[in-house]
C-alpha positions as CSV (number, residue, x, y, z in Angstrom):
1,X,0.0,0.0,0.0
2,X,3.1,2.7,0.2
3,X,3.7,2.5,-3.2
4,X,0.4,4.8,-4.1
5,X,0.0,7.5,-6.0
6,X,-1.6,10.7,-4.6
7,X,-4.1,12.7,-6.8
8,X,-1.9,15.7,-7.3
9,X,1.3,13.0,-8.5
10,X,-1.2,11.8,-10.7
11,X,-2.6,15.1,-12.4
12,X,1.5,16.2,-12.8
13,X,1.8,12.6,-13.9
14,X,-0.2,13.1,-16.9
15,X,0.4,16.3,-17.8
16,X,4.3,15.6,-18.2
17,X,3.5,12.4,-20.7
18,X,0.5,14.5,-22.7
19,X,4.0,16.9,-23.2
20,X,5.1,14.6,-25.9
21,X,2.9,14.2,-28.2
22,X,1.6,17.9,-27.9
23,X,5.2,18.8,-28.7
24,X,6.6,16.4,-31.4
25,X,3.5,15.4,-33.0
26,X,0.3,18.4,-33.1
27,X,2.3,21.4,-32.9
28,X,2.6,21.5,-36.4
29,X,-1.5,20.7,-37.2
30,X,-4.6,22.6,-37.7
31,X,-4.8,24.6,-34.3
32,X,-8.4,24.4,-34.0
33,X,-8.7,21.2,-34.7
34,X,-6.2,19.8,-32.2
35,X,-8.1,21.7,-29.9
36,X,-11.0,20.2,-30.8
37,X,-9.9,16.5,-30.6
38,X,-7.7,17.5,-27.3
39,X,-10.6,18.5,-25.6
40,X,-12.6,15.5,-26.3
41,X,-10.0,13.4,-24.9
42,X,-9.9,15.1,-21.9
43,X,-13.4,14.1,-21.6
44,X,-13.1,10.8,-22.7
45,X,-10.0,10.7,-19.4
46,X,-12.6,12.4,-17.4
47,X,-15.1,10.0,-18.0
48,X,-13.1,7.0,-17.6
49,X,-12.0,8.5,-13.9
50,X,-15.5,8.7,-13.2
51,X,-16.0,4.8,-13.8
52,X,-12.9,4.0,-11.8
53,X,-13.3,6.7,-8.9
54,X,-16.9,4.5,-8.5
55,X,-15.7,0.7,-9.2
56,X,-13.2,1.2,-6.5
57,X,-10.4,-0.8,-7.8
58,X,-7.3,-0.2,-10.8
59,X,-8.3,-0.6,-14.4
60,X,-6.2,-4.1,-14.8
61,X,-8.1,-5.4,-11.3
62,X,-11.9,-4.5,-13.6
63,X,-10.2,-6.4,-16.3
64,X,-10.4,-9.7,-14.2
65,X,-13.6,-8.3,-12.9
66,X,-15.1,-7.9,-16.2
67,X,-13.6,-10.3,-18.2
68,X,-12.9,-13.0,-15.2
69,X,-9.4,-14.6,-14.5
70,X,-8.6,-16.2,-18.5
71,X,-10.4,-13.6,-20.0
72,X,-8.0,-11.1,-17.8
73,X,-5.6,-12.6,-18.6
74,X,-5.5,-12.6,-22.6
75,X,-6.8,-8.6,-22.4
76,X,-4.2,-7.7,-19.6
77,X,-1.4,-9.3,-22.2
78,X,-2.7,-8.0,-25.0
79,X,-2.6,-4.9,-23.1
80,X,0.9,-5.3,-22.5
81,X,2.0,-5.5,-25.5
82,X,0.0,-3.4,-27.1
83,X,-1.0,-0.2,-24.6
84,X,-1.0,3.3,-25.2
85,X,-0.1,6.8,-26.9
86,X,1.8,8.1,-29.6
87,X,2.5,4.6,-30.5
88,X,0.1,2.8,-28.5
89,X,0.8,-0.8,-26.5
90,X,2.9,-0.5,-24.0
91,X,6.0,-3.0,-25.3
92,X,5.3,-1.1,-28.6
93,X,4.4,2.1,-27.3
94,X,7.8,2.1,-25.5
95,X,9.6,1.4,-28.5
96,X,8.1,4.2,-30.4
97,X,8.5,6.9,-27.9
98,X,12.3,5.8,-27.5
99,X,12.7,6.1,-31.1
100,X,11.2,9.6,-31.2
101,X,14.2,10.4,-29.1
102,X,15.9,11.1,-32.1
103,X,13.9,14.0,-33.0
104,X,14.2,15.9,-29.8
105,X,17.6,16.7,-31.2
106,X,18.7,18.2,-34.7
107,X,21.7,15.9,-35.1
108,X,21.3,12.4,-35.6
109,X,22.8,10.6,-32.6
110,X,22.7,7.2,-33.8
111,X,20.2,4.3,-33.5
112,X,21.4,3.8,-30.1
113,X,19.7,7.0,-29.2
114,X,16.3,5.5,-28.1
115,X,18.9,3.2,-25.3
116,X,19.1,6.9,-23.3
117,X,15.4,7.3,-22.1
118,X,14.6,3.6,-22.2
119,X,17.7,3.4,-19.5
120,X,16.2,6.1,-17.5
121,X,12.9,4.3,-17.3
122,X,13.9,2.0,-16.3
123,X,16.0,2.9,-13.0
124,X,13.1,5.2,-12.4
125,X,10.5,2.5,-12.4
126,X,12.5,0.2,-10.5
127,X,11.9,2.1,-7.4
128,X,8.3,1.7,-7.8
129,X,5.1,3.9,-9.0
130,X,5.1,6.5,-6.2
131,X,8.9,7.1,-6.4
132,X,8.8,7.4,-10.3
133,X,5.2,9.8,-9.7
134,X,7.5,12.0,-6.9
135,X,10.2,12.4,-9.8
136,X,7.5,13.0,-12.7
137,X,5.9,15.6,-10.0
138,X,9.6,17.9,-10.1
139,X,9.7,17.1,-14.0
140,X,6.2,18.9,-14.0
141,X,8.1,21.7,-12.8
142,X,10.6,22.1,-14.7
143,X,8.6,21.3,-18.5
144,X,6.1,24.2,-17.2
145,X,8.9,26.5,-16.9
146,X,11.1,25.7,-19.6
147,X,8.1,25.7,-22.1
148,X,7.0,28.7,-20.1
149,X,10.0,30.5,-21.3
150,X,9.5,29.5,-25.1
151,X,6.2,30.5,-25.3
152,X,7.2,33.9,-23.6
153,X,10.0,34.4,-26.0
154,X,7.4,33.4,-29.3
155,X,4.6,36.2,-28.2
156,X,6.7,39.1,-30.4
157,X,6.8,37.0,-33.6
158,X,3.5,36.1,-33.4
159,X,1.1,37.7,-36.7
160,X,-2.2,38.0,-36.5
161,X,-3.0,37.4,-40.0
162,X,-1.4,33.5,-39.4
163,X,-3.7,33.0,-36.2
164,X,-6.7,31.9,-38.6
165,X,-8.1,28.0,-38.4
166,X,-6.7,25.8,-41.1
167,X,-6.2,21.7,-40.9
168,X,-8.8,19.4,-41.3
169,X,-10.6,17.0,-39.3
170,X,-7.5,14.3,-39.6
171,X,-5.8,16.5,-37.4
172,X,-8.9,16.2,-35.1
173,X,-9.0,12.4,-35.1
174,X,-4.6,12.3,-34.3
175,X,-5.1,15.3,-32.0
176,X,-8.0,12.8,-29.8
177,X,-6.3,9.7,-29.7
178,X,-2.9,11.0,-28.8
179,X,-4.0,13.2,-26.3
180,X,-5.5,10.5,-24.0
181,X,-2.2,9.5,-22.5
182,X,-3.1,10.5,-19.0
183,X,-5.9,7.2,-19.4
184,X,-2.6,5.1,-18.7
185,X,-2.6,6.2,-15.4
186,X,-6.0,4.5,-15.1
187,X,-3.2,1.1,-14.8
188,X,-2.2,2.3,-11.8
189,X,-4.7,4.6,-10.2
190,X,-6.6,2.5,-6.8
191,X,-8.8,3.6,-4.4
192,X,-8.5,7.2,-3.6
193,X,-6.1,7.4,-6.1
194,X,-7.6,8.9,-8.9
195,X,-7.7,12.7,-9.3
196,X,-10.9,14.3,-10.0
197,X,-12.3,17.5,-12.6
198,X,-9.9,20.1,-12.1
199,X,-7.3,22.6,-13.4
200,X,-4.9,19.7,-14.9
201,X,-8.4,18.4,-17.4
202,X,-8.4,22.2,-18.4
203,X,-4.7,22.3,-18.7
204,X,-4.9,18.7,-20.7
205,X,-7.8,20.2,-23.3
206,X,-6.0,23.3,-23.9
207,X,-2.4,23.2,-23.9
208,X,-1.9,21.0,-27.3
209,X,-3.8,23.3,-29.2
210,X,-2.1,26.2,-27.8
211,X,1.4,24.8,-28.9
212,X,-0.2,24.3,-32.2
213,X,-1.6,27.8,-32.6
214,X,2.0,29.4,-31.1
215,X,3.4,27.5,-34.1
216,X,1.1,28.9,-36.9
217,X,1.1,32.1,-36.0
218,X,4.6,32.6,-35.5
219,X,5.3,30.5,-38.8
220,X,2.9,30.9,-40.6
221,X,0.1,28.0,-41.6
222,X,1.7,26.9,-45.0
223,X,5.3,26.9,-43.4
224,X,4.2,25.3,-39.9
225,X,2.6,22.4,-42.3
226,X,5.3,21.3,-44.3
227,X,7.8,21.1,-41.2
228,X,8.5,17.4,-39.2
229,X,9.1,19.4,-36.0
230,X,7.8,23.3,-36.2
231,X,8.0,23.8,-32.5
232,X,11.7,23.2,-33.0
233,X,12.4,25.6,-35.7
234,X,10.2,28.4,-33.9
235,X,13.3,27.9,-31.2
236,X,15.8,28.7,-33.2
237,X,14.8,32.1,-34.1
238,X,13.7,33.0,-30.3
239,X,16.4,35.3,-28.2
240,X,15.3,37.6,-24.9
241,X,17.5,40.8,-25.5
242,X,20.0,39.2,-27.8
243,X,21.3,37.7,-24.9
244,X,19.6,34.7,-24.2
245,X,19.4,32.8,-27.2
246,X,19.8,29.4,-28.1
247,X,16.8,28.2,-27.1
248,X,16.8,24.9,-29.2
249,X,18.5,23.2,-26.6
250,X,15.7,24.4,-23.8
251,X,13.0,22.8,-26.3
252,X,15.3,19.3,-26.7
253,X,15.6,18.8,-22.7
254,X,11.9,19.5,-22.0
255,X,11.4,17.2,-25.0
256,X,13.6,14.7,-23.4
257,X,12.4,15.0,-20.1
258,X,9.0,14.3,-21.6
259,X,10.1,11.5,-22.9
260,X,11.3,9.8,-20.0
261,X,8.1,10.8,-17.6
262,X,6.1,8.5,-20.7
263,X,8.2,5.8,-20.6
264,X,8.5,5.3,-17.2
265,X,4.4,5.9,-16.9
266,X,4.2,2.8,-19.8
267,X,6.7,0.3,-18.1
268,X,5.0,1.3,-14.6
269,X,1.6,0.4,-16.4
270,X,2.7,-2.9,-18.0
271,X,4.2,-4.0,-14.9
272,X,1.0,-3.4,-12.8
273,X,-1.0,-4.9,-15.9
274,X,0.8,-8.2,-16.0
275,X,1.3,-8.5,-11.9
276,X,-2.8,-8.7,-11.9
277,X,-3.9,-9.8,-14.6
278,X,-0.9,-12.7,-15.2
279,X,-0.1,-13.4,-11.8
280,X,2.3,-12.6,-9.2
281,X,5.8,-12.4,-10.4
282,X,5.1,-11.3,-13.3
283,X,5.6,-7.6,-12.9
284,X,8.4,-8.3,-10.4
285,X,11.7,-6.9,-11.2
286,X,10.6,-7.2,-15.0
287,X,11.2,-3.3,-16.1
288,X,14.5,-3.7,-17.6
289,X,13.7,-6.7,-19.9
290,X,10.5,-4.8,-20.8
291,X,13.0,-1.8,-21.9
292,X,15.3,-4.3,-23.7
293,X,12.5,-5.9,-25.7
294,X,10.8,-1.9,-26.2
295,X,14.9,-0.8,-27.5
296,X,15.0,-3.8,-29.7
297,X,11.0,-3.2,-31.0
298,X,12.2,0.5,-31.5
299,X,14.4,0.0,-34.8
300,X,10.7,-1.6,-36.4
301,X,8.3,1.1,-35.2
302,X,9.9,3.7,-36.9
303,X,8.9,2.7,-39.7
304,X,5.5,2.0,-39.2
305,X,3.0,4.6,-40.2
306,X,1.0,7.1,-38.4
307,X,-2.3,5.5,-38.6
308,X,-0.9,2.4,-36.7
309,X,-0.5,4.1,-33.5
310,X,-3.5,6.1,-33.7
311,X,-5.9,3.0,-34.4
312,X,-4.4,1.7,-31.1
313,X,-4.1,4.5,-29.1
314,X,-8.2,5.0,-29.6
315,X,-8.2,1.3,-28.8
316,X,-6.2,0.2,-25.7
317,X,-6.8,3.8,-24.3
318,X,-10.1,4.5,-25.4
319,X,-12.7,1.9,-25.9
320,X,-11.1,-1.2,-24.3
321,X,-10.5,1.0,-20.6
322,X,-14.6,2.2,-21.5
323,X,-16.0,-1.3,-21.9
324,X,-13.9,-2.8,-19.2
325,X,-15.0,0.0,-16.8
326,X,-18.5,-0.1,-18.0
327,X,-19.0,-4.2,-17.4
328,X,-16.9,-4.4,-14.2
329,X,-19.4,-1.7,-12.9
330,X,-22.4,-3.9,-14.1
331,X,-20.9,-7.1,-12.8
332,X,-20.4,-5.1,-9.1
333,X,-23.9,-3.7,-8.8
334,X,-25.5,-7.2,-9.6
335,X,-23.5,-8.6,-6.8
């Protein structure tokens, strides 16, 4: 029972793993429509908390509930290798977020690059949930400040004329299932655990399209659209005075930083997932073989396409966490 999460750990939790995809992946989409798809997801999370906050008990404890102990067992697996977020599952969705490591820097670093974060995860999840939750709580921190200071330093460029809606309702659909990455904390979240309504759903509905709109209207829409990373070029051309420039390299360690709070959230969830749902033991002391298999996955996923991750993000995150909730809640009131 010590290694809990509080509320609060959870809210900063989330908001440090949503950081990735709102920075690599939607900044450089149709603002309004990665506002649109961000907000629904917060309301899909917020919905989802709901169910849990009322069954009492961690989603991969409803999945033996609702599906009873084989059942569990082939969801909870599936789950694991298959979980969440910009490339959903967790063994896969590991292996993808390592390998967008690479692009949190200009200069290729090699294809042992994804190793870095994968390591960290891994040392941070070793020391259980709420010890990896206290460390994503002071990452919170510092990714409000540091992207704090970009957005500051983007407010003179930005032009009015460039601040119009473009995009289309792709970027709606990418923008909704990559933004419910907080649901993963619905792995580990127990009684009394789980946060409720509050400024972080806000925060979680808003802040992707906001990164999106900073990049249009400082860029421009046609320009913003045709570059992998736009948040990272809008860096380069930010200084404070002339004096503080360089701010590339702020952008690449909140990036990073991001990066690691995911991964460790994913191995934490696939660890809880297989110690309920496969038996005792099986998340024991598992978290750096789970990063192994995730570096070794990672030279694969880059090459699959977008629409891979985003078909299982909506479904490991989305609709199998909804019907679980929904039938363990059934199953508990006909008791």
């Amino acid at each position: 029972m010590q290694d809990k999460l509080t509320p609060r750990q959870s809210r900063a939790w989330g908001l440090c793993a949503l950081s990735v995809p709102a920075a690599m992946a939607l900044a450089g989409r149709g603002w309004l429509w990665v506002l649109a798809g961000s907000a629904a997801a917060s309301g899909i999370v917020l919905f989802l908390q709901t169910l849990q906050r009322r069954s009492g008990q961690s989603l991969p404890e409803q999945m033996v509930r609702a599906f009873g102990q084989h059942g569990g067992q082939i969801v909870g697996a599936a789950v694991c290798l298959w979980l969440p977020e910009l490339e959903p599952g967790t063994l896969l969705a590991a292996s993808g977020a390592a390998a967008a490591s690479q692009i949190a820097f200009e200069d290729d670093l090699g294809p042992l690059a994804p190793a870095v974060p994968l390591l960290l995860a891994a040392l941070a999840s070793r020391k259980g949930q709420a010890a990896a939750a206290r460390v994503s709580g002071v990452l919170a921190l510092c990714l409000a400040l540091l992207y704090s200071i970009i957005a500051l330093a983007s407010l003179r460029h930005v032009q009015a004329a460039w601040c119009q809606p473009w995009g289309s309702a792709a970027d709606a659909g990418l923008s909704l299932c990559l933004c419910l990455t907080p649901a993963c904390l619905l792995f580990l979240d127990g009684p009394g655990q789980t946060p409720r309504p509050g400024w972080s759903a806000l925060a979680a509905a808003v802040l992707p399209g906001a990164a999106a709109l900073l990049c249009s209207a400082c860029l421009s829409p046609a320009w913003t659209a045709q570059l992998p990373q736009p948040l990272y070029t809008l860096t380069k051309s930010l200084s404070v005075l002339s004096v503080m420039q360089r701010f590339e390299l702020l952008l690449s360690t909140a990036q990073l930083l991001g990066l690691v709070s995911l991964l460790t959230l994913l191995v934490c969830a696939a660890a809880r997932t297989a110690e309920v749902c496969l038996g005792a033991g099986w998340g024991e002391k598992k978290e750096g073989i789970f990063c192994l298999l995730a570096f070794g996955v990672s030279f694969l996923t880059q090459r699959l396409p977008t629409a891979v991750w985003v078909v299982g993000a909506a479904t490991f995150w989305g609709v199998i966490p909804i019907l679980t909730q929904v039938i363990g809640n059934i199953k508990k009131n006909e008791k």
